[in-house]
C-alpha positions, -999 to +999 in steps of 0.1 A: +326+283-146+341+298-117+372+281-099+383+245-108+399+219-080+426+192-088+421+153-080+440+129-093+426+096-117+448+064-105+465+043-130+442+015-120+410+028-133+423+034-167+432-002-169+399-015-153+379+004-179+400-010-205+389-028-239+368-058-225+359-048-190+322-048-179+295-019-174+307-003-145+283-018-117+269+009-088+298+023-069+300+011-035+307+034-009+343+020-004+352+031-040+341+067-033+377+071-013+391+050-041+387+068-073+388+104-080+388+128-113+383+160-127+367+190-105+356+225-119+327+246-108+308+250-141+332+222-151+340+195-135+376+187-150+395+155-151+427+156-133+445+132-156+475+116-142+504+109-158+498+076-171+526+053-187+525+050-228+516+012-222+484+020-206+477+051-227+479+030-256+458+004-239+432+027-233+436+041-267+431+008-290+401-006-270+384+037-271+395+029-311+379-006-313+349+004-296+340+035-310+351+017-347+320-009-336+299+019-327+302+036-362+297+008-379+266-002-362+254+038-369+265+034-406+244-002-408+208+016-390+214+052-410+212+032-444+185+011-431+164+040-423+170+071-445+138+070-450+130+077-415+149+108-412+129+132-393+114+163-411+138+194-396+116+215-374+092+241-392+097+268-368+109+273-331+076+267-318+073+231-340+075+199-317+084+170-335+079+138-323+112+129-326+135+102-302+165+122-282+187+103-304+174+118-333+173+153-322+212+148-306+224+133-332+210+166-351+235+189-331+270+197-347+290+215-319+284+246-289+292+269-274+284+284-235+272+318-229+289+314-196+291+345-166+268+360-176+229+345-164+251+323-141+262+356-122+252+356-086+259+381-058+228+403-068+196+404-076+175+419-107+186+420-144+219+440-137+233+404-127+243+393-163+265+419-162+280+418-124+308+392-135+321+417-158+312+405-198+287+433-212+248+428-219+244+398-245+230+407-278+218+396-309+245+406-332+269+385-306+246+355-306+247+356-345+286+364-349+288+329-328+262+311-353+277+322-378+309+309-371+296+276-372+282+266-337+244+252-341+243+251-304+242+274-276+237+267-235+228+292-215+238+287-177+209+307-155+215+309-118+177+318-107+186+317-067+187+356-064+158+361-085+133+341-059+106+350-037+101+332-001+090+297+002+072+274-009+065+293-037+097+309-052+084+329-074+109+337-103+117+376-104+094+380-139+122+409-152+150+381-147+121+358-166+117+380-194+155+389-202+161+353-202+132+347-226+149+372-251+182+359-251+170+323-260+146+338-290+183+359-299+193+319-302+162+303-314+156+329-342+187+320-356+176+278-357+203+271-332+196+243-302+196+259-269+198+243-237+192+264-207+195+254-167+197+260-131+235+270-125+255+277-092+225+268-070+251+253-045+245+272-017+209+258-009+210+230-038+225+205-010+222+166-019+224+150+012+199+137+038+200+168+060+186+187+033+172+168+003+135+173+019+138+212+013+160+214-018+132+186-037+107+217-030+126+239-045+137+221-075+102+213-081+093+251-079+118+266-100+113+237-128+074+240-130+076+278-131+105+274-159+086+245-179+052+268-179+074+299-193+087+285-225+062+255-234+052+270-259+090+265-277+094+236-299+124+205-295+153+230-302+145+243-267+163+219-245+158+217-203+188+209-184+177+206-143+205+206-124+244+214-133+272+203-112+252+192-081+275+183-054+282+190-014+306+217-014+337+211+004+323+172+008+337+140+006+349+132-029+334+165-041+344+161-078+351+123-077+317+113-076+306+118-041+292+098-014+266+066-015+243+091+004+249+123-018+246+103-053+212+083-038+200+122-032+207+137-070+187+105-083+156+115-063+170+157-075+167+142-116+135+125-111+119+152-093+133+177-124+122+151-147+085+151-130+082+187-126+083+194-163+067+166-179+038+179-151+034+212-172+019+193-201+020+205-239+052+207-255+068+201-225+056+166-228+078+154-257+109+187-248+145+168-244+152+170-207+192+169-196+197+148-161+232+145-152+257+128-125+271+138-094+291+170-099+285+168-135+314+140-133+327+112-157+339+093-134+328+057-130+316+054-093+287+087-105+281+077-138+282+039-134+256+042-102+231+069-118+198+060-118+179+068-150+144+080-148+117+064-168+114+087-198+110+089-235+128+121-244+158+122-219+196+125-219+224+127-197+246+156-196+287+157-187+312+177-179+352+170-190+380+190-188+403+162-202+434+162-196+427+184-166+464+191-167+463+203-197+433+224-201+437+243-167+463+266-152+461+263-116+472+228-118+507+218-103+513+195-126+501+221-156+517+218-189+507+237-226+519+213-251+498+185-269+520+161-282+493+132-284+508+116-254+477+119-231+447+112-257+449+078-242+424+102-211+402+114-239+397+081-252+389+068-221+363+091-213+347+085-244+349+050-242+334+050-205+302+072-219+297+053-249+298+018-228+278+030-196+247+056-219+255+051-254+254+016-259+222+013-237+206+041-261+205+068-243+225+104-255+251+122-239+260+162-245+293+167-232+278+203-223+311+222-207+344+215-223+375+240-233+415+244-226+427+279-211+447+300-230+478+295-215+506+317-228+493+319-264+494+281-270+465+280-297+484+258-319+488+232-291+448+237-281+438+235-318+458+202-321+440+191-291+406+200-295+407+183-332+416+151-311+393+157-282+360+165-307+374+136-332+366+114-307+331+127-292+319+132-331+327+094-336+309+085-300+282+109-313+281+132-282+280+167-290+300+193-271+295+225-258+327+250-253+327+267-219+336+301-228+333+326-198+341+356-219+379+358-203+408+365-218+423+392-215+421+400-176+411+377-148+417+341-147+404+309-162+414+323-199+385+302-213+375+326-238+376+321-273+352+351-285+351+387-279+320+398-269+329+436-266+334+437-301+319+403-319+354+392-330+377+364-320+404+357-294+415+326-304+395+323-339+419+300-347+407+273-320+375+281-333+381+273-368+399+240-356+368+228-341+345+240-373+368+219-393+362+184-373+324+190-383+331+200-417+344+166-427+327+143-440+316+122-414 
């Protein structure tokens, strides 16, 4: 996560998606100047607008009502089919045969190992440390499993580590320090996803480019694939995060007809490119995701979903954007409850555009800045905001940049310099919504 931008979520769109309203049909490209929402690079936020208590509550009850159906239908199949429990995995080379509803609904909560493999500005292995957070090690990886977090993603930029085209060799030293990281994570039976982060620059999805940038997807996602096939299902594949035109048209509100018809052809070609590789790779959970990363309707409402077994979708939200970032103008650092009306929307909009058609979502960045010391407030916030995902089923992933202390975007809530905590109280507060009985 590097720098967020504000947009603004009309009134109109909360109501629309309201208890009773239909799937969200593809977005035409008048609604891409209509509707806007949250924008972050490595997380694209929600900028929630200030919307009245009667629509909040609106928004709230029919979240309430449809996530209440949800659990009950979950309830209903799990006793159905105790039987059918999947057998956890032997070992982290063991591929089960298992449904991704199966494996997600296997994950408890994570955590981001963000600036660090997501550097850029220079080549070789010295880039996980160029952002400033020291050289990842095991004891760090298991102070953060032991706290309770069963999941780990692990953002990778690979564009300075590439030889010329059309091959694009990966750099094998960048190959091999990313390798030992994941087996710090796999070793300890956590579920890591890793990726292809901050590819901006040359990842363009428009028609200008899409010819070259398929290539090169294809060659980075073959060359990762045939690196760790050998890793069983807790190794998770996740092609592309926050693909957008930078500085476009609706940048972090879902882009353009043209931009969004490019990332389906970007998640097939992902999609193709590892299932290509054979093996394990054949049956590995693969992570697609909407333009920018983005919740909002006219992306996720218009994605195209490749024809796959073991796929789901991955989102980013920031929600309330006012809330969980500074740089807003309209920033406050309370949480009296008065906004959860936007988390319950969100929800609500994931469950009734993936969920309810079967296929899993990982809310795979997520967080508040610390803002001032406000703890309290972000621990009352993230037990409503992971309340809500845990009843929707949709495990989520804290983006946690390693700042805190200097810098902005105070996203940090461990201490890597020293294995301790910031904010161990925000990290206890989301332990506990896990720890209940479900």
């Amino acid at each position: 996560m590097k720098r967020k931008k504000l947009l603004t979520l009309p009134l109109i769109l909360a109501l629309l998606t309201g208890c009773g309203a239909p799937a969200a049909q593809p977005a035409s490209e008048n609604a891409d100047s209509e509707v806007a929402s949250n924008g972050a690079e490595t997380a694209t936020e929600q900028a929630s607008e200030e919307s009245s208590d009667a629509a909040a509550s609106t928004t709230e009850a029919s979240a309430n009502a449809a996530n209440d159906t949800s659990a009950e239908a979950s309830s209903e199949s799990t006793a159905d089919d105790v039987t059918s429990k999947p057998e956890p995995a032997k070992d982290k080379y063991d591929m089960r045969d298992i449904t991704p509803t199966d494996l997600v609904a296997e994950m408890k909560t994570g955590w981001n190992l963000g600036n660090t493999f997501d550097s850029f500005g220079t080549s070789g292995v010295e880039a996980e440390t160029y952002w400033g957070n020291p050289k990842t090690t095991k004891e760090m990886i298991d102070a953060v499993n032991e706290k309770g977090f069963d999941c780990i993603r692990i953002p990778v930029t690979w564009a300075d580590h590439l030889g010329a085209a059309p091959d694009y060799t990966i750099d094998e030293a960048w190959f091999d320090r990313v390798e030992e990281v994941v087996n710090y994570a796999l070793d300890d039976n956590m579920y890591v996803i890793i990726n292809s982060h901050h590819e901006e620059e040359w990842r363009i999805p428009d028609d200008a480019h899409i010819d070259a940038v398929d290539e090169e997807v294809k060659a980075i996602w073959v060359q990762i694939a045939n690196r760790f096939e050998k890793y069983g299902d807790h190794l998770i594949f996740e092609g592309l995060n926050e693909p957008r035109v930078k500085g476009g048209t609706n940048e972090w509100s879902g882009g353009t007809g043209e931009g969004r018809k490019c990332l389906d052809r970007l998640n097939q070609t992902f999609v193709d490119a590892v299932r290509s590789t054979g093996g394990n790779n054949e049956k590995r959970l693969v992570l697609i995701t909407s333009f920018a990363s983005s919740h909002v309707i006219p992306t996720i409402g218009s994605m195209k979903i490749p024809e796959d077994d073991h796929l789901a979708v991955s989102i980013h939200a920031y929600t309330p954007y006012d809330f969980t970032y500074s740089a807003s103008g309209n920033s406050y650092d309370t949480w009296d409850g008065s906004h959860k009306g936007d988390i319950a929307g969100v929800m609500q909009d994931l469950q009734r555009i993936f969920g309810a058609k079967g296929i899993p979502v990982l809310l795979t960045e997520y967080g508040a800045e610390d803002k001032n010391g406000n703890s309290k407030e972000v621990c009352n916030w993230v037990t409503e905001y992971l309340t809500r995902a845990k009843k929707a089923g949709i495990p989520c992933f804290w983006w946690d940049n390693g700042l805190f202390e200097s810098g902005n975007e105070h996203f940090a809530i461990f201490n890597r310099n020293d294995c301790s905590w910031y904010r161990e109280d925000v990290a206890d507060a989301i332990m506990a919504v896990y720890n209940e009985e479900k």
